[in-house]
MOPAC internal coordinates of N, CA, C and O (Angstrom, degrees):
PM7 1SCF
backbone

  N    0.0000 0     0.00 0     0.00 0    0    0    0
  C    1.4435 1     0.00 0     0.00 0    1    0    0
  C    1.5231 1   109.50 1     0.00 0    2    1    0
  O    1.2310 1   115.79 1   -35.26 1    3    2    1
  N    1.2876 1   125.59 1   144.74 1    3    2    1
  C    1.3509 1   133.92 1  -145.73 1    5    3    2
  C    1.7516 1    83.17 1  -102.39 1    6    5    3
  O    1.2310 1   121.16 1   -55.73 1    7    6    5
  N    0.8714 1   115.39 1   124.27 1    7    6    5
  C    2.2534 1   130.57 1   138.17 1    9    7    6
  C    1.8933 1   102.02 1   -25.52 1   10    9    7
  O    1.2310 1   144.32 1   -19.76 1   11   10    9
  N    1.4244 1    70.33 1   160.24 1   11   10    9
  C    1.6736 1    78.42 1   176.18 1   13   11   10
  C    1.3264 1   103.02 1  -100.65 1   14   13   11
  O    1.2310 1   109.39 1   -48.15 1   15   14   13
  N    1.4531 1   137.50 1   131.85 1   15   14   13
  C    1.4042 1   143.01 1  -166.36 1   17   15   14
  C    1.8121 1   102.06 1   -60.10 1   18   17   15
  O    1.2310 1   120.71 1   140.58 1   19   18   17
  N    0.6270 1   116.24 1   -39.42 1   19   18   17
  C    1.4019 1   106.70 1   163.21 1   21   19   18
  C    1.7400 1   139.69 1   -46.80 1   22   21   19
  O    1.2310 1   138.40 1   131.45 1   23   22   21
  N    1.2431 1    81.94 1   -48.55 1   23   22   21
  C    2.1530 1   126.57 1   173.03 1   25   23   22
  C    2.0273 1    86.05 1   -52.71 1   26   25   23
  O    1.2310 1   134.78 1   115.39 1   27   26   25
  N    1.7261 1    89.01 1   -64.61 1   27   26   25
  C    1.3981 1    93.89 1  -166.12 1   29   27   26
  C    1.4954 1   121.20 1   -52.88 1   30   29   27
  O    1.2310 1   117.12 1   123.16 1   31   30   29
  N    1.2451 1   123.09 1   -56.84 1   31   30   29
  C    1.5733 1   159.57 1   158.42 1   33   31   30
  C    1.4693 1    95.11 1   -12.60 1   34   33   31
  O    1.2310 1   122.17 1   111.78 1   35   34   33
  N    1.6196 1   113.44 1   -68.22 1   35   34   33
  C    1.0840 1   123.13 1  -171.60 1   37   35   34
  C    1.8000 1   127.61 1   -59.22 1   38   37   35
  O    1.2310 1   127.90 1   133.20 1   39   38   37
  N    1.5139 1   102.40 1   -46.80 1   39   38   37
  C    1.4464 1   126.41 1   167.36 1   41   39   38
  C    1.6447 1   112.55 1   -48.49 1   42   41   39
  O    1.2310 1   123.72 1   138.13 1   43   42   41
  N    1.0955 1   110.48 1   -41.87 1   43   42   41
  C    1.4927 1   132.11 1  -151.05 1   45   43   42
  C    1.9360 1    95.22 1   -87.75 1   46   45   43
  O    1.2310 1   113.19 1   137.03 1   47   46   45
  N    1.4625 1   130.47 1   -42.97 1   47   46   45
  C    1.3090 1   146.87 1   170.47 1   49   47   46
  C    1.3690 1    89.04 1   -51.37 1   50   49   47
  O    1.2310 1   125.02 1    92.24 1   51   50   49
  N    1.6376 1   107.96 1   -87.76 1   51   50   49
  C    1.3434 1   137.57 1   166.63 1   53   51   50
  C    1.6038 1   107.87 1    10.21 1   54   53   51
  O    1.2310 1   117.26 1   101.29 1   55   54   53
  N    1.3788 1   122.82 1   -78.71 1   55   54   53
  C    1.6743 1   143.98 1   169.11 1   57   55   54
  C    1.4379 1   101.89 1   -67.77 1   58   57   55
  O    1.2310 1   111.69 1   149.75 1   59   58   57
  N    1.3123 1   133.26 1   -30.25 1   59   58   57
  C    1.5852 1   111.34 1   171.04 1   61   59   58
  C    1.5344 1   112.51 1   -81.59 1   62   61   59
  O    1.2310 1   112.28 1   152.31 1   63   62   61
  N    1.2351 1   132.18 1   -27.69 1   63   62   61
  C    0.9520 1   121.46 1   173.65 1   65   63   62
  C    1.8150 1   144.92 1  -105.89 1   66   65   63
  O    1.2310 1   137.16 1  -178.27 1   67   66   65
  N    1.6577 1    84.36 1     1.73 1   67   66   65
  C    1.4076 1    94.76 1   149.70 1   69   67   66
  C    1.3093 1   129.38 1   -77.59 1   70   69   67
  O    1.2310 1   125.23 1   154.09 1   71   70   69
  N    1.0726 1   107.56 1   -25.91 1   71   70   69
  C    2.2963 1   111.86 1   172.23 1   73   71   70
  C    1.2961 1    84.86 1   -57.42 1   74   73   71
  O    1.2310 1   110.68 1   101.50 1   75   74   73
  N    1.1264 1   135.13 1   -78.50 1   75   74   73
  C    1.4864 1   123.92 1  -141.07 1   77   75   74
  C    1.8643 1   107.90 1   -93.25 1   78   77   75
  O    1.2310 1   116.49 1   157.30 1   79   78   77
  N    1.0757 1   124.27 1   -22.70 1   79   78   77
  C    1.5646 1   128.24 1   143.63 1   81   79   78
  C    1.0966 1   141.59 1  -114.04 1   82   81   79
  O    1.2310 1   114.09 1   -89.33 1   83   82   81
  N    1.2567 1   128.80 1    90.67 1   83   82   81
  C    1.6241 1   138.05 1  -138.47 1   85   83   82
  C    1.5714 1   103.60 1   -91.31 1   86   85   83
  O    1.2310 1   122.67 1   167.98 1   87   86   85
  N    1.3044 1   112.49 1   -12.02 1   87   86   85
  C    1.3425 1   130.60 1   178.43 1   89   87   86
  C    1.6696 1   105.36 1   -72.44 1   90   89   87
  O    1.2310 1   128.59 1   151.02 1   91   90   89
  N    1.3702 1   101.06 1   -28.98 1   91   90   89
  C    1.4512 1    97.24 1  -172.86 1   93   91   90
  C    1.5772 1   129.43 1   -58.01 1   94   93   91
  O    1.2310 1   102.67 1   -71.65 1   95   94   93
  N    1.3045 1   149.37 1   108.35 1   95   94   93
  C    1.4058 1   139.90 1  -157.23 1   97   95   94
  C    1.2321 1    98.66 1  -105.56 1   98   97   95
  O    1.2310 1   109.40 1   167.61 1   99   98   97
  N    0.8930 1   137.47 1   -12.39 1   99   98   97
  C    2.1752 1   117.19 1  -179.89 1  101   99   98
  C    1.6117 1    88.14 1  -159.73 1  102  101   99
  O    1.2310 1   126.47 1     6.10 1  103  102  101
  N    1.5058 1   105.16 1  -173.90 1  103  102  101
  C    1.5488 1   135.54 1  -176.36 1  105  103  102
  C    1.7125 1    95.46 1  -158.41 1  106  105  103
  O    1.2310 1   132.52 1   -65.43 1  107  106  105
  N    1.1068 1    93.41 1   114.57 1  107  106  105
  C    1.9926 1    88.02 1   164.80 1  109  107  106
  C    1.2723 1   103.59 1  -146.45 1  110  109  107
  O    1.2310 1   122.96 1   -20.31 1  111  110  109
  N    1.4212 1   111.94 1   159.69 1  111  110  109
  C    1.4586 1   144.01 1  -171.39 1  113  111  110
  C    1.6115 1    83.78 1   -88.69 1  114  113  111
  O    1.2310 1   123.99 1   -64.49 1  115  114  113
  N    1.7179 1   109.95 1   115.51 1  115  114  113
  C    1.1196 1   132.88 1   137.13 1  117  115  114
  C    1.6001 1   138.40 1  -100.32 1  118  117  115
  O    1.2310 1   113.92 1   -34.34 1  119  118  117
  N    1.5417 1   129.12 1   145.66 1  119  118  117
  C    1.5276 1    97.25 1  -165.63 1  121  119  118
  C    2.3528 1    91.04 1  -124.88 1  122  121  119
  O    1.2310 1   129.52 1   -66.24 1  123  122  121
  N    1.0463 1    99.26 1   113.76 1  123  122  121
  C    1.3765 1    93.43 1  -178.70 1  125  123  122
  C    1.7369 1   107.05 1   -71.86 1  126  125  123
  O    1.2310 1   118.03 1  -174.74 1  127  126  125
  N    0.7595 1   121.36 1     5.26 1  127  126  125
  C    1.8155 1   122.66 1  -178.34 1  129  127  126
  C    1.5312 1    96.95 1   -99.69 1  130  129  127
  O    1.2310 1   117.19 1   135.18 1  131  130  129
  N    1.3445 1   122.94 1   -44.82 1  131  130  129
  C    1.7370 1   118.18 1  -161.13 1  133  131  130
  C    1.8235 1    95.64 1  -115.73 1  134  133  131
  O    1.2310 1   115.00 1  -179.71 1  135  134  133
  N    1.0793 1   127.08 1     0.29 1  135  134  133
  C    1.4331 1   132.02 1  -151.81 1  137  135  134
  C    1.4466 1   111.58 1     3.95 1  138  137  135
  O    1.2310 1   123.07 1  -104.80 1  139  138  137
  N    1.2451 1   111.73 1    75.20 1  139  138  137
  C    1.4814 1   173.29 1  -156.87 1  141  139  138
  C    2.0847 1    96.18 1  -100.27 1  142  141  139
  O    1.2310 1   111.08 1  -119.36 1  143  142  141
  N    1.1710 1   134.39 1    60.64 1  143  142  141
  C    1.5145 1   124.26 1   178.32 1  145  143  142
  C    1.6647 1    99.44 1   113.44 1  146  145  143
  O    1.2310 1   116.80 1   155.21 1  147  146  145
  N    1.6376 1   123.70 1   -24.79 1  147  146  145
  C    1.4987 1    86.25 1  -169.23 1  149  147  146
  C    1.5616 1   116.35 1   -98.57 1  150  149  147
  O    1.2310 1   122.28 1  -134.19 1  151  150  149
  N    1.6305 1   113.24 1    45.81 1  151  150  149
  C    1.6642 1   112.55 1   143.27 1  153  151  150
  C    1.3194 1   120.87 1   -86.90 1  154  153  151
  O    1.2310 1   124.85 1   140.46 1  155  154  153
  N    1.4510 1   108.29 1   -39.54 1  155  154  153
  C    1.5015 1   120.27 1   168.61 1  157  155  154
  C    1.4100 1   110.93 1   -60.31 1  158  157  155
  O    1.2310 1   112.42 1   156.51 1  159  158  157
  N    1.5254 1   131.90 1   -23.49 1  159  158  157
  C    1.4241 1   129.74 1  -158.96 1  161  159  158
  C    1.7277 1    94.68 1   -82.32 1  162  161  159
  O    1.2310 1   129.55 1   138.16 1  163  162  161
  N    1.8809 1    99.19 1   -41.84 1  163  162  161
  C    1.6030 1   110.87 1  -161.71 1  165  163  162
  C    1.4576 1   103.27 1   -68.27 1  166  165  163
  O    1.2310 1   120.92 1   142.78 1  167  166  165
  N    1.3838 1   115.85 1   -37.22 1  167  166  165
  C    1.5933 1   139.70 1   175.36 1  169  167  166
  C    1.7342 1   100.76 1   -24.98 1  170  169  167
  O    1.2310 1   134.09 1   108.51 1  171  170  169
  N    1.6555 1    90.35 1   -71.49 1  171  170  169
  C    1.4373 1   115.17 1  -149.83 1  173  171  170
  C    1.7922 1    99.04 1   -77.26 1  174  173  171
  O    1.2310 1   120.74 1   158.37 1  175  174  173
  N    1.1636 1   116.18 1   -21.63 1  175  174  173
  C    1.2578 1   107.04 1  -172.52 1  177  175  174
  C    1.9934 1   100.31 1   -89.02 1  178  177  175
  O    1.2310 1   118.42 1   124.99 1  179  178  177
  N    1.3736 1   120.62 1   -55.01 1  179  178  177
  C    1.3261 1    95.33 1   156.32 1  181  179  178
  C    1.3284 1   135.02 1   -38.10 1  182  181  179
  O    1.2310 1   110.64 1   149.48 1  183  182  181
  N    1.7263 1   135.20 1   -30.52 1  183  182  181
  C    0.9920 1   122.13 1  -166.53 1  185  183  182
  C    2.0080 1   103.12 1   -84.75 1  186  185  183
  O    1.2310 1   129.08 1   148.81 1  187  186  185
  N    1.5222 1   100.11 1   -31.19 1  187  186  185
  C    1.2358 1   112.03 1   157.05 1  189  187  186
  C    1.5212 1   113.21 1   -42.30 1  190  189  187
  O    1.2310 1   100.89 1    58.23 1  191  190  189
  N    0.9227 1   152.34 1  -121.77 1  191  190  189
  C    1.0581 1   160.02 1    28.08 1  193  191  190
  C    1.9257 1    84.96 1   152.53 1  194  193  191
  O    1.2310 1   134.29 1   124.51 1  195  194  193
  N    1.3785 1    89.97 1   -55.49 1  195  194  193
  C    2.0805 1    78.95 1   178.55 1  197  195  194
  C    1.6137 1   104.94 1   -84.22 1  198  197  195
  O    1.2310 1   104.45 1  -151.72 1  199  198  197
  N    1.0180 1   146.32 1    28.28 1  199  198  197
  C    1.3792 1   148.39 1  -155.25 1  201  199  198
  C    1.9415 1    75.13 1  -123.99 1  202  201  199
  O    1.2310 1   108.60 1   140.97 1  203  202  201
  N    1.1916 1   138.93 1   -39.03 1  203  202  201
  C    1.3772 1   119.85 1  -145.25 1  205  203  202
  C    1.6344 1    83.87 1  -106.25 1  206  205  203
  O    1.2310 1   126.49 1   -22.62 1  207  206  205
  N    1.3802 1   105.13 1   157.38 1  207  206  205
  C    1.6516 1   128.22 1  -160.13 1  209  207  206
  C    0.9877 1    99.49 1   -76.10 1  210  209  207
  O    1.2310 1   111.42 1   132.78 1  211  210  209
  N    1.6521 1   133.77 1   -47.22 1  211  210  209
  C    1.5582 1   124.76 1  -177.83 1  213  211  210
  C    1.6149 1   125.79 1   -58.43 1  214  213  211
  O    1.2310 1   126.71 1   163.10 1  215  214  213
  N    1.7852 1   104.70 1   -16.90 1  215  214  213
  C    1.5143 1    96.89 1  -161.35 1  217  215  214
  C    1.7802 1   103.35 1   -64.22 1  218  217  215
  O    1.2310 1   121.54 1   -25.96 1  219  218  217
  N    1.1890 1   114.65 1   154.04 1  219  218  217
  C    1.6072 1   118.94 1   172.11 1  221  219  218
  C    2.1363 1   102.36 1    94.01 1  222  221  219
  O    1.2310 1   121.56 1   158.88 1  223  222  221
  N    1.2585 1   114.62 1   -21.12 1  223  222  221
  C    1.1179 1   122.04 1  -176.71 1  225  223  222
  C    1.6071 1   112.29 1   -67.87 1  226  225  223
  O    1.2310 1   115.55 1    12.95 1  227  226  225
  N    1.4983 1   126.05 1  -167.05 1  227  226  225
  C    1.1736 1   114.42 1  -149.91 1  229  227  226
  C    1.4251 1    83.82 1  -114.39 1  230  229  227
  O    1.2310 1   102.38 1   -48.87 1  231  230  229
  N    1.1689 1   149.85 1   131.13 1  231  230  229
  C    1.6936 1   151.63 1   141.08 1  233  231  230
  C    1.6944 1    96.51 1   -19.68 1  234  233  231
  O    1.2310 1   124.52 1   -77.80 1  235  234  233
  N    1.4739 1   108.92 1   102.20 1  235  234  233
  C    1.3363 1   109.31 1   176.80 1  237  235  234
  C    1.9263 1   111.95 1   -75.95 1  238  237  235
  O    1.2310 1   112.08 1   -40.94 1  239  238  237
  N    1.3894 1   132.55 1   139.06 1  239  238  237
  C    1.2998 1   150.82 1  -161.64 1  241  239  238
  C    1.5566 1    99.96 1   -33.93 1  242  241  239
  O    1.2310 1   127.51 1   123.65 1  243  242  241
  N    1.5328 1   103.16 1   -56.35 1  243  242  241
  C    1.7191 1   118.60 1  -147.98 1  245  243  242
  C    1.8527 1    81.88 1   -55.31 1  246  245  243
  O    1.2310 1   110.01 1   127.48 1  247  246  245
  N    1.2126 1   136.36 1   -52.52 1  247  246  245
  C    1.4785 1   151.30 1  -150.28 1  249  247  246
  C    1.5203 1   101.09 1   -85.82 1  250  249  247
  O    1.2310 1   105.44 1   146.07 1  251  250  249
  N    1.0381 1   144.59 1   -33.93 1  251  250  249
  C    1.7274 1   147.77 1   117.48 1  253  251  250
  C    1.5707 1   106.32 1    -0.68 1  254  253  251
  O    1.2310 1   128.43 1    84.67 1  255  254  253
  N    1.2085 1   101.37 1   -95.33 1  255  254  253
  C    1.4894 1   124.78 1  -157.05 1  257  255  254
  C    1.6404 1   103.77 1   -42.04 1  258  257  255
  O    1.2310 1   124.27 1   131.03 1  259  258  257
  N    1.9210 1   109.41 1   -48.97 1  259  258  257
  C    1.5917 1   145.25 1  -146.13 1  261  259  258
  C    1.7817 1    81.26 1   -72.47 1  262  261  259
  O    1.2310 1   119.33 1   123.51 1  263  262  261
  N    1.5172 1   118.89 1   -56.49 1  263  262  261
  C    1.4304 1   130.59 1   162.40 1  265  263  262
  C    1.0971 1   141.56 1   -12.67 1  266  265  263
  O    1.2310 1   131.02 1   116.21 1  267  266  265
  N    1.7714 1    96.34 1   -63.79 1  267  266  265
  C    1.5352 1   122.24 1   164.26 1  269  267  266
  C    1.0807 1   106.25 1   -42.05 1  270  269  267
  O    1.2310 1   127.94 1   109.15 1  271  270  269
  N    1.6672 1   102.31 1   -70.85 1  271  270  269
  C    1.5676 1   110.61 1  -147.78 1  273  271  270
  C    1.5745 1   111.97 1   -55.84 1  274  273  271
  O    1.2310 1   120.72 1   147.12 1  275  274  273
  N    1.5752 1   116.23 1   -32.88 1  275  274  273
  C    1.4552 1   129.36 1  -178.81 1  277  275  274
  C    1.9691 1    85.30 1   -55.65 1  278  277  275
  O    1.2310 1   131.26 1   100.25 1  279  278  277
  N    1.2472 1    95.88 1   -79.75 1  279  278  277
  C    1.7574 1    83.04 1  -172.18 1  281  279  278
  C    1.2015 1   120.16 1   -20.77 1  282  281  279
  O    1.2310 1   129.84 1   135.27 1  283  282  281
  N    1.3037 1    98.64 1   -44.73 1  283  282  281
  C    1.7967 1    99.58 1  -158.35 1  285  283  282
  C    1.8839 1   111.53 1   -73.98 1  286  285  283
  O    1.2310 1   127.16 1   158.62 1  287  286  285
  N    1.4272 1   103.83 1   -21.38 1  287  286  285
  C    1.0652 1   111.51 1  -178.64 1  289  287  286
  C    1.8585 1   120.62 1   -88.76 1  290  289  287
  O    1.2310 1   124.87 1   165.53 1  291  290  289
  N    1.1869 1   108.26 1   -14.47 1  291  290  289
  C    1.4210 1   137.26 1   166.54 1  293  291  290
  C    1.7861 1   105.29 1   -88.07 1  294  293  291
  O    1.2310 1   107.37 1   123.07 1  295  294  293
  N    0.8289 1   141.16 1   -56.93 1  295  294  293
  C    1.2027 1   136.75 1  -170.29 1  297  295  294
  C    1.6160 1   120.79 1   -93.88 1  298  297  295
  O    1.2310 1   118.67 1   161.00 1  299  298  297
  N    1.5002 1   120.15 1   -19.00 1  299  298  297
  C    1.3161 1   137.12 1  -150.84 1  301  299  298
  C    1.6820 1   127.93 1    62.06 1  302  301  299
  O    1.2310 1   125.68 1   173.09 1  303  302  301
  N    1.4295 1   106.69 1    -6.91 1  303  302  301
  C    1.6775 1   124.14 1   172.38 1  305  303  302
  C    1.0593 1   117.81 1   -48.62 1  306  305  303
  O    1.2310 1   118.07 1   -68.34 1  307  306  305
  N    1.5965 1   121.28 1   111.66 1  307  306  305
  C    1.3278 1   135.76 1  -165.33 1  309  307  306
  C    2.2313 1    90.61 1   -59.56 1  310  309  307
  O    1.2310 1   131.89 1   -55.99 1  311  310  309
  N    1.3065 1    94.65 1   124.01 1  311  310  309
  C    1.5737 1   100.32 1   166.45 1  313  311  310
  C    1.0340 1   110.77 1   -28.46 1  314  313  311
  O    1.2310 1   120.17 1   -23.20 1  315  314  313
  N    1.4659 1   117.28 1   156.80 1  315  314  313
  C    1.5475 1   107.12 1   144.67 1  317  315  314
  C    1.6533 1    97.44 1  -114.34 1  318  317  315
  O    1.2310 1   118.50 1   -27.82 1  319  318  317
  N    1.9019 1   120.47 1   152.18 1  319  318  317
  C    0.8122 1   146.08 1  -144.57 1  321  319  318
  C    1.6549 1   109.97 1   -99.84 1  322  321  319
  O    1.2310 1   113.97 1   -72.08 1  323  322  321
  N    1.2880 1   129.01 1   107.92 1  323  322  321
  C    1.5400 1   114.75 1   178.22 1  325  323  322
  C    1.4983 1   126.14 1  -134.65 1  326  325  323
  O    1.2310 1   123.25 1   -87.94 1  327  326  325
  N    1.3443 1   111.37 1    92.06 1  327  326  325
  C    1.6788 1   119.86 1   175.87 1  329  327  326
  C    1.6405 1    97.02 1    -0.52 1  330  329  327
  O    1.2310 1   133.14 1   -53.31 1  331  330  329
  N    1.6372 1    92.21 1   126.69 1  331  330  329
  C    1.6587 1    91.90 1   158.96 1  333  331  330
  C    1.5833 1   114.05 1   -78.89 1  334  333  331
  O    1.2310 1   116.81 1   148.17 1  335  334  333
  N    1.6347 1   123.68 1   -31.83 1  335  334  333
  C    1.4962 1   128.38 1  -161.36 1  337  335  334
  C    1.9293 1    97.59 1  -106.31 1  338  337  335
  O    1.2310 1   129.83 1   -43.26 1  339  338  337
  N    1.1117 1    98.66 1   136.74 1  339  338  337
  C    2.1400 1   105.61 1  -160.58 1  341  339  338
  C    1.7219 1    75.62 1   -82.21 1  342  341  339
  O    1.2310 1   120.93 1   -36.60 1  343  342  341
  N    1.6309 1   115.83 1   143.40 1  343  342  341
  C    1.2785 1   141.47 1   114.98 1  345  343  342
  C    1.6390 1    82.27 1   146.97 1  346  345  343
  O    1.2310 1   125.31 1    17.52 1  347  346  345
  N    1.6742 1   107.41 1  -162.48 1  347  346  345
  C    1.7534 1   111.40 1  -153.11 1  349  347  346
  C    2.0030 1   100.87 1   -64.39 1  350  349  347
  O    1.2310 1   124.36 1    -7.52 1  351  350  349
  N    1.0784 1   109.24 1   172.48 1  351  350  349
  C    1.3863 1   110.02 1   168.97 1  353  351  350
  C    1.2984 1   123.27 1   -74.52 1  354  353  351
  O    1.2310 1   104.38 1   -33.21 1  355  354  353
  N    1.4086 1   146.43 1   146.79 1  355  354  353
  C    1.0357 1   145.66 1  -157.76 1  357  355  354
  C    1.6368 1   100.58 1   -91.22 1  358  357  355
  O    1.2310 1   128.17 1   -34.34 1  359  358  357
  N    1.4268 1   101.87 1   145.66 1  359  358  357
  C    1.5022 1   114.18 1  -153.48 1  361  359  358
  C    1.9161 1   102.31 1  -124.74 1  362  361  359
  O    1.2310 1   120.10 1   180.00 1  363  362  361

């Protein structure tokens, strides 16, 4: 008995994009016109999301700074500047 082409569609993403992102945990049919799946989408990505070891951890510096610079490169806003190593600057 044949899948529902959708079922299929989905499976088929599903296996292509776990080889190359293994991180990936689901594929689902969301519909932005009827919002059609995205309680289940928001569901699944919280349940995602506390399953991985970093959540609750501290936003490490390098990912700060990496931040800025996107701003800065989106907006033209001179960075602002933040020691990667905590206490005065080395003299």
């Amino acid at each position: 008995m044949a899948q529902n082409p959708l079922v299929e569609m989905l499976e088929g993403i599903k296996r292509r994009y776990r080889r190359r992102f293994p991180d990936v945990v689901d594929v689902m049919a969301v519909s932005c016109k009827s919002k059609k799946g995205v309680r289940e989408l928001q569901q699944r990505i919280v349940e995602a999301a506390e399953k991985k070891r970093y959540v609750g951890q501290e936003v490490p510096p390098t990912w700060v700074i990496l931040s800025r610079h996107i701003i800065h490169m989106q907006t033209k806003q001179p960075p602002l500047m933040v020691p990667l190593c905590p206490g005065p600057p080395p003299t």
